[in-house]
Backbone as CSV, one residue per row, in Angstrom:
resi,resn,N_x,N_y,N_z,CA_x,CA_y,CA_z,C_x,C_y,C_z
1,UNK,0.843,-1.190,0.000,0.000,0.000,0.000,0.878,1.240,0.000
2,UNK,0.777,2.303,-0.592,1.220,3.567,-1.240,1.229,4.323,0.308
3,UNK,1.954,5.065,0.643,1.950,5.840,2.107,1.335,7.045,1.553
4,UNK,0.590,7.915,2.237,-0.186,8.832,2.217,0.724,10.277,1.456
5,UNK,2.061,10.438,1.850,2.730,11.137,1.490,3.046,11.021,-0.283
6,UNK,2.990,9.537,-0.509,3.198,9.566,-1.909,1.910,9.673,-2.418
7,UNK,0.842,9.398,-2.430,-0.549,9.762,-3.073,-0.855,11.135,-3.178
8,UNK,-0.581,11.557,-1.754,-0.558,13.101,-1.767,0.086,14.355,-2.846
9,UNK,1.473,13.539,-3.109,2.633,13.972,-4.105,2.225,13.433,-5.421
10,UNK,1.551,12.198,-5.261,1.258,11.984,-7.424,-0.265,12.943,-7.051
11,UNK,-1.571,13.554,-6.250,-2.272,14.508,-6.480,-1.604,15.408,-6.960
12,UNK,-0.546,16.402,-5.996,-0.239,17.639,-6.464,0.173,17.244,-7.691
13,UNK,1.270,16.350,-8.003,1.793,16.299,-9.206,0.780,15.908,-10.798
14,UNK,-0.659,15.606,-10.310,-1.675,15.811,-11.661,-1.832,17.265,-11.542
15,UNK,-2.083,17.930,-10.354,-3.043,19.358,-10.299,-2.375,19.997,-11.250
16,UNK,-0.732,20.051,-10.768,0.266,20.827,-11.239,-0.057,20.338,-13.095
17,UNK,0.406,19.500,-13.294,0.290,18.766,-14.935,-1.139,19.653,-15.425
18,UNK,-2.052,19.222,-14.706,-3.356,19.761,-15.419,-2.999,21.740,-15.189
19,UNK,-2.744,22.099,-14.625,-2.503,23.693,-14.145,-1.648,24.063,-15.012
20,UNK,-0.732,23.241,-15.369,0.239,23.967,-16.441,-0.277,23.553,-17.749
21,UNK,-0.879,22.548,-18.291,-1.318,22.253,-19.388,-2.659,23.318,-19.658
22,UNK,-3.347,24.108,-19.081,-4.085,24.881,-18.780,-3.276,26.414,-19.328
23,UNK,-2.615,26.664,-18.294,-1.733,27.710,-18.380,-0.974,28.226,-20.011
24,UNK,-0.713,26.768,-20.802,0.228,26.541,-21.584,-1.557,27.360,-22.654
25,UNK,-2.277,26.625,-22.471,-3.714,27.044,-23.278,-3.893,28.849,-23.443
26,UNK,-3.899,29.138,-22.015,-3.749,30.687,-22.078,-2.433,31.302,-22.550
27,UNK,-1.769,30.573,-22.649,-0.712,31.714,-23.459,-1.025,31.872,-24.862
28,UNK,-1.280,30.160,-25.331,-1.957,30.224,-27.057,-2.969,31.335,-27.286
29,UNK,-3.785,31.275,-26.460,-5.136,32.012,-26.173,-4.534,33.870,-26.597
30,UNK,-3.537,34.167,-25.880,-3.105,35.312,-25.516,-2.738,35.772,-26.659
31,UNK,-1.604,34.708,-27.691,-0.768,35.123,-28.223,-2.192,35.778,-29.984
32,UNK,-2.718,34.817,-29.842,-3.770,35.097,-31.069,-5.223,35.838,-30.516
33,UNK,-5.237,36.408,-29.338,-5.887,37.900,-29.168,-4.681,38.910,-29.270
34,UNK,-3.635,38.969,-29.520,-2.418,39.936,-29.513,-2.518,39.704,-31.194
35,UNK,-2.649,39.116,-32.175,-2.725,38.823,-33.298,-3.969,39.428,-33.836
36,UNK,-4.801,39.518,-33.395,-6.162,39.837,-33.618,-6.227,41.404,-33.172
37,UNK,-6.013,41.589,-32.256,-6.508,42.751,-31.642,-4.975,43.948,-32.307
38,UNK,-4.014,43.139,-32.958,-3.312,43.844,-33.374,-3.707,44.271,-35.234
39,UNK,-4.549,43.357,-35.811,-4.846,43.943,-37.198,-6.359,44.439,-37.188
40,UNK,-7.099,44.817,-35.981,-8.078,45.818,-35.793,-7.508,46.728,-35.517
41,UNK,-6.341,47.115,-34.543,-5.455,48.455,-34.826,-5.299,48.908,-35.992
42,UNK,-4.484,48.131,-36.804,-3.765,48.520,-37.708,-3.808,47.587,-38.683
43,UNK,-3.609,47.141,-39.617,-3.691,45.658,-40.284,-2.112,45.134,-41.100
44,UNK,-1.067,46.336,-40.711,0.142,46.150,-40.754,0.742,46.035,-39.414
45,UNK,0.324,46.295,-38.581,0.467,46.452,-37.003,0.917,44.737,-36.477
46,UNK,1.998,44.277,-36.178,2.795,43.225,-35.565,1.872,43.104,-33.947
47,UNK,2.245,41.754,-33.568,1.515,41.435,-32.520,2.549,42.200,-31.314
48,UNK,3.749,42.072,-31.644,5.252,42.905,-30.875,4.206,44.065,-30.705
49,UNK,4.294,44.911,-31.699,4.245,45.773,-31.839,2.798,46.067,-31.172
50,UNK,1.905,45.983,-31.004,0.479,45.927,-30.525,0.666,45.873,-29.117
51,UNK,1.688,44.716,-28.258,1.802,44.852,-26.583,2.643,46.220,-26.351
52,UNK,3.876,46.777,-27.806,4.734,47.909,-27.135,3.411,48.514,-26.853
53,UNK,2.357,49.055,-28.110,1.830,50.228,-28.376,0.343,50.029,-26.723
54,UNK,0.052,49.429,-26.643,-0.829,49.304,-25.729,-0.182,49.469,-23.962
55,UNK,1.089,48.895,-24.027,2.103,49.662,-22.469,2.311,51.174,-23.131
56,UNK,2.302,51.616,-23.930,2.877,53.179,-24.323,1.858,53.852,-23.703
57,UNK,0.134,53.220,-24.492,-0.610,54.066,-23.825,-1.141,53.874,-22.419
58,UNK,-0.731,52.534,-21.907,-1.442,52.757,-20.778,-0.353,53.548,-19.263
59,UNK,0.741,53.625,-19.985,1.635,54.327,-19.295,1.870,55.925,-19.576
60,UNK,1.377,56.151,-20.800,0.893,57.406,-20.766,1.732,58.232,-21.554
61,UNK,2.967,57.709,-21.066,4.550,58.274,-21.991,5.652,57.578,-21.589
62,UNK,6.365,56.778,-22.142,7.542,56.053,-22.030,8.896,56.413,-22.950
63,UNK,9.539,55.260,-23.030,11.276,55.424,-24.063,11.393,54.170,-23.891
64,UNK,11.809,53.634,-25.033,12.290,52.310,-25.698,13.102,51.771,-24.652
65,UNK,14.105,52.445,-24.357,14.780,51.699,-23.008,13.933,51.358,-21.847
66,UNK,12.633,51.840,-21.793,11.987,51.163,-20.238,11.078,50.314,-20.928
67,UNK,10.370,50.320,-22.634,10.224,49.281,-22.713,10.824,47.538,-23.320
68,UNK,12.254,48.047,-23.659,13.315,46.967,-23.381,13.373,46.091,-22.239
69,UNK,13.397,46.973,-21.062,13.578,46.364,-19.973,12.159,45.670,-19.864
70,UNK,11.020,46.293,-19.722,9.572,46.060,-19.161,9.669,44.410,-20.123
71,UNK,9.528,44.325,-20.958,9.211,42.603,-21.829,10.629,42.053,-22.521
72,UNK,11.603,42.601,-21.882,12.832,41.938,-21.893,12.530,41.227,-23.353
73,UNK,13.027,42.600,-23.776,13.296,42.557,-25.686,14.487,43.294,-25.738
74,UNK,15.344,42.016,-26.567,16.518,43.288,-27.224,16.278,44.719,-27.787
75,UNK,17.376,46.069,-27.659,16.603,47.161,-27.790,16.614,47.297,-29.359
76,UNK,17.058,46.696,-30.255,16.902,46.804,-31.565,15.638,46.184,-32.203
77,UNK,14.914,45.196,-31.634,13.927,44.656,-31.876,13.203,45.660,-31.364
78,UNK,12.882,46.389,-30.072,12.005,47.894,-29.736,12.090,48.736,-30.420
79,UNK,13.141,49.025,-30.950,13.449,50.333,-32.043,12.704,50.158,-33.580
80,UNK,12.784,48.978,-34.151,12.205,48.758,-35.472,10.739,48.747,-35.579
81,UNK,10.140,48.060,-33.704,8.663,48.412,-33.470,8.244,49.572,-33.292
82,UNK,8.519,50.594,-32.906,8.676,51.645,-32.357,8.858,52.730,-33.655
83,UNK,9.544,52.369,-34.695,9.737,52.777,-36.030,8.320,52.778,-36.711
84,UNK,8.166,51.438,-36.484,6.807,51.144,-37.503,5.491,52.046,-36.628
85,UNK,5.441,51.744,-35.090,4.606,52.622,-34.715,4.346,53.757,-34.853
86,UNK,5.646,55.013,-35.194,5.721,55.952,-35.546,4.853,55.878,-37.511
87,UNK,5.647,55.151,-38.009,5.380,54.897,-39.552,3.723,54.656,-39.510
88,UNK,3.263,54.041,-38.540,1.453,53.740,-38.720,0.684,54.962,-38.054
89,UNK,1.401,56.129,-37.763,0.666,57.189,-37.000,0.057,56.705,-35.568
90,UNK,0.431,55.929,-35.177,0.019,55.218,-33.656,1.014,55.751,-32.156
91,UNK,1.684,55.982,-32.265,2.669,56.802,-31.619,3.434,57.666,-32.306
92,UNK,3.684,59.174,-31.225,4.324,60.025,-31.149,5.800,60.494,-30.731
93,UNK,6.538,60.533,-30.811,8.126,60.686,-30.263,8.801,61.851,-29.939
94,UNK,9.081,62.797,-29.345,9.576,63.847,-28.945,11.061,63.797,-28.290
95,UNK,11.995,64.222,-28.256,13.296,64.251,-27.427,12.769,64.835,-26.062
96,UNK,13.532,63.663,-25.528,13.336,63.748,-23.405,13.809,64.848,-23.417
97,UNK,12.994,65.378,-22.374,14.107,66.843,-21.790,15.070,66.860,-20.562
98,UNK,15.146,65.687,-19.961,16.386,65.438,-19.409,17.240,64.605,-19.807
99,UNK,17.283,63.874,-21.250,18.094,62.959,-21.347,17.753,63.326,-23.089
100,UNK,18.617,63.805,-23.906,18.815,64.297,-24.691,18.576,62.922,-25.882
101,UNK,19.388,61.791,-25.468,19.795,60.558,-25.932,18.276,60.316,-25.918
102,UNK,17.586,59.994,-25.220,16.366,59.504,-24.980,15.083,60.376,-25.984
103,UNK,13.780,59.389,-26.543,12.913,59.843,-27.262,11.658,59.492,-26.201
104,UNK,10.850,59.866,-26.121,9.367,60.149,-25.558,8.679,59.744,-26.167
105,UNK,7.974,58.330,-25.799,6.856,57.959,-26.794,5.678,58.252,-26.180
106,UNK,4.537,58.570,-26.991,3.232,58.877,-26.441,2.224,58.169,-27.586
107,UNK,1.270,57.250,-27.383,0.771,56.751,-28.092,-0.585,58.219,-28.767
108,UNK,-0.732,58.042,-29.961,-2.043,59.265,-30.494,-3.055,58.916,-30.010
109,UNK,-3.948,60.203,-30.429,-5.606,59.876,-30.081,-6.242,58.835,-30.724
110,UNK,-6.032,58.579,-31.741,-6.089,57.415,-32.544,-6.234,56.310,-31.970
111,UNK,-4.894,56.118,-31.708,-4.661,55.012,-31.345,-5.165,54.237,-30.116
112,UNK,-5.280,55.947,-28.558,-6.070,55.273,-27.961,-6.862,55.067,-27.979
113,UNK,-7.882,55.530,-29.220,-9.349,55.116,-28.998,-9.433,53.944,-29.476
114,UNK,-8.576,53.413,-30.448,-8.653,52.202,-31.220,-8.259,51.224,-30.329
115,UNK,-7.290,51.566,-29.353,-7.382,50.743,-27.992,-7.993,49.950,-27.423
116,UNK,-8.997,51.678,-26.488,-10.255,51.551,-26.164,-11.414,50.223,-26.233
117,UNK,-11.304,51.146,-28.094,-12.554,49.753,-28.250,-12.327,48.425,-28.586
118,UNK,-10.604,48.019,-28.700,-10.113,46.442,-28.200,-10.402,45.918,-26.895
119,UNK,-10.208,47.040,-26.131,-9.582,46.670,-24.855,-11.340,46.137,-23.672
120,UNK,-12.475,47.310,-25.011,-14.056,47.030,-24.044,-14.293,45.592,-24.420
121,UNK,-14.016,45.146,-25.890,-14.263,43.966,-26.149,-13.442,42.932,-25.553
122,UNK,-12.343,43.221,-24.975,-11.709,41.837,-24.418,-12.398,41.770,-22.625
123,UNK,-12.547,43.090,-22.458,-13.071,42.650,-20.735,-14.781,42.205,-21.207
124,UNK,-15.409,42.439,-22.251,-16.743,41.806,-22.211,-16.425,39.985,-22.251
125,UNK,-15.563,40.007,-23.272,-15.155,38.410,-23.495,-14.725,37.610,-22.334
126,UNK,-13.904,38.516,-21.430,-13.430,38.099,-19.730,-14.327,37.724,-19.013
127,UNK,-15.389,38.974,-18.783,-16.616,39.149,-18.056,-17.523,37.588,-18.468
128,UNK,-17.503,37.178,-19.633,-18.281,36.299,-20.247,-17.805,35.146,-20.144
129,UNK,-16.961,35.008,-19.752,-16.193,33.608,-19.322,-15.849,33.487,-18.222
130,UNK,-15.887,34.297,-17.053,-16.035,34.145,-15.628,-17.004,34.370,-15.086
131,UNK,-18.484,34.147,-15.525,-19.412,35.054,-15.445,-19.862,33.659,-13.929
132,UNK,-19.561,32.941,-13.922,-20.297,32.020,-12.925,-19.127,31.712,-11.371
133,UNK,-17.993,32.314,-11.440,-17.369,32.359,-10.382,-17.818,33.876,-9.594
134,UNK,-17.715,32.833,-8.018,-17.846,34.050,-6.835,-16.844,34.921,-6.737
135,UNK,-16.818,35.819,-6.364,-15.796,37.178,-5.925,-14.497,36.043,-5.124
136,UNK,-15.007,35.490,-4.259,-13.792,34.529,-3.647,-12.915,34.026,-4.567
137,UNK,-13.584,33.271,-5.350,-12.914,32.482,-6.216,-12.059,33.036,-7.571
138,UNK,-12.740,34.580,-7.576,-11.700,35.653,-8.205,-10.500,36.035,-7.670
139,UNK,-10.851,36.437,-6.037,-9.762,36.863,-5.365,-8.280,35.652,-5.913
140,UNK,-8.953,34.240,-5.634,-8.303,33.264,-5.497,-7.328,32.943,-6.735
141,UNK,-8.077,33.344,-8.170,-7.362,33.197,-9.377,-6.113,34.425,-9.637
142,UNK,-6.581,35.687,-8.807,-6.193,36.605,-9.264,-4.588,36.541,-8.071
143,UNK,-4.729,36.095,-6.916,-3.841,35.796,-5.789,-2.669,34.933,-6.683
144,UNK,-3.011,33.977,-7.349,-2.465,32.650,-8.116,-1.814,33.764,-9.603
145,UNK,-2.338,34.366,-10.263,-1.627,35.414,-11.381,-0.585,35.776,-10.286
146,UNK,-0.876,36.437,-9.290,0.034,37.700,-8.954,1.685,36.802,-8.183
147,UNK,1.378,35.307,-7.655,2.420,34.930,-7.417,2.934,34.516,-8.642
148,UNK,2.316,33.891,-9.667,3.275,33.675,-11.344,3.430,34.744,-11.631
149,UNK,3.244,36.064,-11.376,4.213,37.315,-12.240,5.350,37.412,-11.180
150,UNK,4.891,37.275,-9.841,6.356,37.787,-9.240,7.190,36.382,-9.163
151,UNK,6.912,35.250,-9.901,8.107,34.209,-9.826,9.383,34.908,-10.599
């Protein structure tokens, strides 16, 4: 007979299997609403290019170097997105005024509205697929995100 400790350990070890095989689903999930929601922007608009332009605006005003660091992208791969964003009228660029070296991105009006109305349709689609969990059981999913971002 199996000691309690090992039954216990092949449970966690399905939860885990099923939790990451799950997990592995939402990234697919992610990567082709970033695909999607990037040629209702723009229909030359890169899926790269769709997460820079959507941290630009929700940060309000940034520089390629903080979003290098932020999704740990080489900065030449930010620069050619960042090019094209400029090239699609979706962001704005100005020279920093304390750092001369540095450019100021600000996403347009445009763009945030075109945002906007990605961004109402993905929380209706959210809303619509959690629509039968309690507030607890939100807290609980959302507790479980916040320790996988700070791993």
């Amino acid at each position: 007979m199996a000691a309690a400790g090992t039954v216990a350990s092949a449970d966690v070890d399905d939860a885990l299997a099923e939790f990451q095989g799950h997990l592995n689903l939402i990234f697919t999930k992610a990567r082709s609403l970033w695909k999607e929601s990037a040629a209702r922007i723009h229909p030359d608009l890169q899926p790269a290019g769709y997460k820079l332009l959507a941290s630009i605006a929700r940060a309000g005003s940034t520089n390629g170097h903080q979003l290098a660091e932020l999704f740990e992208m080489d900065k030449s791969v930010v620069s050619r997105q960042v090019r094209m964003l400029e090239e699609l009228d979706l962001i704005e660029s100005r020279p920093d005024e304390n750092d001369g070296r540095l450019r100021v991105l600000t996403a347009t009006p445009a763009a945030c509205a075109a945002l906007a109305d990605v961004r109402g349709d993905h929380a209706q689609r959210l809303r619509a697929s959690i629509t039968g969990l309690t507030p607890a059981e939100l807290r609980t999913a959302s507790k479980v995100f916040r320790l996988l971002a700070e791993a």
